[in-house]
N, C-alpha and C positions, 0 to 999 in steps of 0.2 A: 583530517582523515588520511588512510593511506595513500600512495598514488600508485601501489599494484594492482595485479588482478582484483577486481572484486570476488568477495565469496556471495554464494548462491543466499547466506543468511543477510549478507548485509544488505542486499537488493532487496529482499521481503523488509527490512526496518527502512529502506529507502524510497518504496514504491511511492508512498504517499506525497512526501518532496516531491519528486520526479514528475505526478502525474499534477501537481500542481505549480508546476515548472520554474521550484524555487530553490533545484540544486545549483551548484557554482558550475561554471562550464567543466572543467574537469572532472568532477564527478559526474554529471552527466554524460560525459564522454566516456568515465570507467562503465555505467550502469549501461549504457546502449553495447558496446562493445561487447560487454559481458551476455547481452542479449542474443547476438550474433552467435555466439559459439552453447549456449544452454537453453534446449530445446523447454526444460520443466521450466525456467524462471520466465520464458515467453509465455506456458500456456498460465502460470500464475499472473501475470501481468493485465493476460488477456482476461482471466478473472474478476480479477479487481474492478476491469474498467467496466465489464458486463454488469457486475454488483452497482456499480454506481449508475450506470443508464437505468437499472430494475429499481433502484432505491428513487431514484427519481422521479418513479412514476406513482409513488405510494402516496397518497396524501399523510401529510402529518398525524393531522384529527382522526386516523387508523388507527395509531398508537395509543396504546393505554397508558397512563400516565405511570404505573408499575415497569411495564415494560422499557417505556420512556429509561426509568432508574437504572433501572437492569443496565440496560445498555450501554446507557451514559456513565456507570460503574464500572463496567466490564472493560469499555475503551480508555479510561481513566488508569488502571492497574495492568493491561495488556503485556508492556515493556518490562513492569516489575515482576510477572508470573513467566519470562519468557527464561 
């Protein structure tokens, strides 16, 4: 990956590495930096991690096993549809 600035896109395809804290040090250090100076990719950030305390607290067996699909499809082709 590059070593300049990050763009505000690459941090949205990066979030997920990051918040499971399996980027390499230097990209971590582009993604935070980048954090510091772009107000929208903090309150994105801060999104994500919100979604994931909210999803946390859903039991599984809420899910319909359609929906289940759906989603497990949807997050499957996300990259390809972007």
């Amino acid at each position: 990956m590059s070593t300049g600035e990050l763009t505000c896109q690459e941090l949205v395809e990066l979030v997920t590495e990051y918040l499971e804290h399996a980027l390499p040090p230097r990209e971590r250090n582009r993604f935070e930096e980048h954090l510091t100076t772009c107000p929208g990719c903090r309150i994105h950030l801060a999104q994500v991690q919100e979604t994931i305390r909210a999803l946390g607290r859903v039991p599984p067996e809420s899910l319909s096993e359609r929906a289940e699909r759906d989603l497990l499809a949807a997050f499957r082709g996300w990259k390809r549809n972007v």
